[in-house]
C-alpha positions in Angstrom: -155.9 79.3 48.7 -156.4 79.9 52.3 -157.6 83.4 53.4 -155.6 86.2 55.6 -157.8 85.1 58.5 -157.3 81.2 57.8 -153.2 82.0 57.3 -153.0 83.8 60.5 -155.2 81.4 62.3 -152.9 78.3 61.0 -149.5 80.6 62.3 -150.7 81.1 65.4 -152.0 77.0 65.6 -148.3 75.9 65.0 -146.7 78.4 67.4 -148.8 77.3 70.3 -148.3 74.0 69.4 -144.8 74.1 69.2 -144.9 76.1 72.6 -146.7 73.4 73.8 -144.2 70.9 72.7 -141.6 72.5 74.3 -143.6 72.6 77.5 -143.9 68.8 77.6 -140.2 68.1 77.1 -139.1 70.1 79.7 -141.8 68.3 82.0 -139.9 65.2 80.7 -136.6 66.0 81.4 -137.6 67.8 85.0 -139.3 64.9 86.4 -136.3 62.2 84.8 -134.0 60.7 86.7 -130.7 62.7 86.6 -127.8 59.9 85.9 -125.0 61.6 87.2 -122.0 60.6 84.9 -121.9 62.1 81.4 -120.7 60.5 78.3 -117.7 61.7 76.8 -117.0 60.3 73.1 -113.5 61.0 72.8 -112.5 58.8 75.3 -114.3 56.3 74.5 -112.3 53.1 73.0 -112.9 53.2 68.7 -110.6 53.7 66.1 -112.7 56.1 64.3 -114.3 59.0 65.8 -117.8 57.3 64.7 -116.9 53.9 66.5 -116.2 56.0 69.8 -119.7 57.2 69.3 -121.6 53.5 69.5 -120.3 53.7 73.0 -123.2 56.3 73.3 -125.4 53.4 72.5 -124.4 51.2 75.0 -125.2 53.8 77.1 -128.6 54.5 76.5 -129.5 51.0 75.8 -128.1 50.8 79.6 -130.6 53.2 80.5 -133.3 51.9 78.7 -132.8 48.2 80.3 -132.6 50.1 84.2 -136.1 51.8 83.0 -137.4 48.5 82.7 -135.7 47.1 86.1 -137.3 50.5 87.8 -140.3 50.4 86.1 -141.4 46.6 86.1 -143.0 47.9 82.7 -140.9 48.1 80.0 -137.7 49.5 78.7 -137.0 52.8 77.0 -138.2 53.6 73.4 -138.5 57.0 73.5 -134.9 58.9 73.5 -135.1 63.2 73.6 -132.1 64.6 72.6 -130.1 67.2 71.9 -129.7 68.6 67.9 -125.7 67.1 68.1 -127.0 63.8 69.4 -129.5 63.2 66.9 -126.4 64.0 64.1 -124.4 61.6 66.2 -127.0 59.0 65.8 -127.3 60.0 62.4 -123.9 59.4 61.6 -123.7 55.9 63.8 -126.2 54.5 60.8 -124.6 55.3 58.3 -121.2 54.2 59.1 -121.0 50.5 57.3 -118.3 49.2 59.3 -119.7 49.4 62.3 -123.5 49.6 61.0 -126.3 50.2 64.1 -129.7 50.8 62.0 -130.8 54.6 61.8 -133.7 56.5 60.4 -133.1 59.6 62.6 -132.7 62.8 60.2 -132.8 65.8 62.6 -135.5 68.4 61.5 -134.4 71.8 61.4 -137.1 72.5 63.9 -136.9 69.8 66.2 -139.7 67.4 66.9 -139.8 63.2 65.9 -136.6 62.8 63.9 -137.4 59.1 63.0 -136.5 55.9 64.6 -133.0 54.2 66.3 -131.9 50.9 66.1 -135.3 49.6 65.5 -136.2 50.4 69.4 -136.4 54.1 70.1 -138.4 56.9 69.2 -136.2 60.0 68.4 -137.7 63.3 70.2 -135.1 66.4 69.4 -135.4 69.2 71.5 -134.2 72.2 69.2 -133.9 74.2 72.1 -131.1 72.3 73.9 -128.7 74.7 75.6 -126.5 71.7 76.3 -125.9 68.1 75.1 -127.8 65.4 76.8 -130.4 62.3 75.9 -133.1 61.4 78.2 -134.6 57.9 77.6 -138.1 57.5 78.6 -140.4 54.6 78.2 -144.4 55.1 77.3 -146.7 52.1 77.4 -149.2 51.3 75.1 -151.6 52.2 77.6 -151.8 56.5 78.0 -151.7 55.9 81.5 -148.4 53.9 81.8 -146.3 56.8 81.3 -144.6 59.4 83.5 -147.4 61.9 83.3 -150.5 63.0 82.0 -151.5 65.4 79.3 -155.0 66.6 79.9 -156.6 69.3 77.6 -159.8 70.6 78.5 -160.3 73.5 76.8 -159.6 72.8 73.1 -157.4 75.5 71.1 -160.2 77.9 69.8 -160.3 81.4 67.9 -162.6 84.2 68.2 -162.5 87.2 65.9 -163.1 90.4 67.8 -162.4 93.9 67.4 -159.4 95.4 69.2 -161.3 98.0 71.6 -158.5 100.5 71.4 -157.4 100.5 67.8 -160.7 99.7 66.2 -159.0 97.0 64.2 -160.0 93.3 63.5 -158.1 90.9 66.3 -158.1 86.8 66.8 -157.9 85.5 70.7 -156.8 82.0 71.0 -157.6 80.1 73.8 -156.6 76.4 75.6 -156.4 75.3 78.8 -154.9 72.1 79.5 -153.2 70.0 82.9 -149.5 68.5 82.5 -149.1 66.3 85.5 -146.9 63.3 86.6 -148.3 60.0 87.8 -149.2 59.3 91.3 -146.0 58.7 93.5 -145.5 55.6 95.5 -144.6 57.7 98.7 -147.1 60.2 98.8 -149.9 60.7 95.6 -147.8 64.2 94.9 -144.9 62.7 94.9 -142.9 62.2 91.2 -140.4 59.4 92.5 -142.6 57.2 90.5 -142.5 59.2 87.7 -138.6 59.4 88.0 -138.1 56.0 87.1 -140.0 56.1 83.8 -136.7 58.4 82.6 -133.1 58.9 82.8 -131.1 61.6 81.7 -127.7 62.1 81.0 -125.5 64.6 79.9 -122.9 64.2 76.5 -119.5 66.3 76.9 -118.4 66.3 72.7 -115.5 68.1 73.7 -112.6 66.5 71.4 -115.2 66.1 68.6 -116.0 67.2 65.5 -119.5 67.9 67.2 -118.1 70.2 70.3 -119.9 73.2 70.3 -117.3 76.5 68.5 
């Protein structure tokens, strides 16, 4: 088995990565387009509650196509979303009369939640304070993207000894740069990152997934 100093060592690994995560989509949806209509599922046209919801995937599908008009790139494939969106997609998959392929299963920790409709990547941001899905598009290239994740200073761990309690101490230590792409107005400028993602809000009220 591992030892104290390799357990501690791996704990504070997966905090700062998560940390790090969350860092990243919050860069996203900053920089992202903000569509300004929301989606409201209950009234939406369906018979069933779940038929109201493929509505949702018009819309992002919408989105995904304007990326690729805005972009001259590519479409969306990456959607970040909200814990009651992914459940929504969830549910839209395995619905049979209306069946839109699914392999999103939310993780109780957010992070990849598997794959929609064959198209996009599912990102869910466990620490949504509202509902929303932002659609991005990332090329196979690393530099056609909204932004750039640079790390130059690779996590690392010292052991020392804490100078005022006399006890055994780890310091971790990364540095890295989070930056958009150059804009077409001015190099500092995100409006070119802007059109690599759109965002948009998703009201549930009505639902069986509005927030108690």
């Amino acid at each position: 088995g591992l030892s104290a100093d390799e357990e501690l060592m791996s704990l504070i690994s997966y905090e700062m990565q998560a940390e790090l995560d969350r860092t990243i989509v919050s860069f996203v949806n900053t920089n992202a387009t903000q569509v300004a209509n929301s989606f409201t599922p209950a009234t939406a046209d369906g018979r069933w509650e779940i038929e109201k919801y493929r509505t949702e995937v018009i819309k992002m599908k919408r989105e995904s196509v304007q990326i690729g008009l805005d972009t001259k790139r590519g479409q969306g494939n990456i959607a970040v979303v909200s814990p009651s969106v992914a459940v929504m997609m969830e549910e839209v998959g395995s619905f049979n009369t209306a069946k839109q392929d699914s392999g999103v299963s939310a993780p109780l920790m957010g992070g990849v939640a598997g794959t929609f409709d064959g198209k996009f990547k599912v990102i869910v941001d466990q620490f949504a304070t509202s509902d929303y899905a932002t659609i991005m598009y990332k090329g196979a290239d690393r530099r056609d993207s909204m932004g750039f994740f640079a790390p130059y200073v690779p996590l690392s761990f010292t052991k020392v000894t804490n100078f005022e309690t006399g006890q055994p101490s780890i310091i971790a230590k990364t540095r890295y740069a989070l930056e958009t792409i150059p804009g077409v107005s001015t190099p500092i400028s995100n409006d070119r990152a802007k059109t690599y993602a759109r965002s948009f809000g998703v009201d549930f009220t009505g639902t069986a997934l509005a927030r108690g």
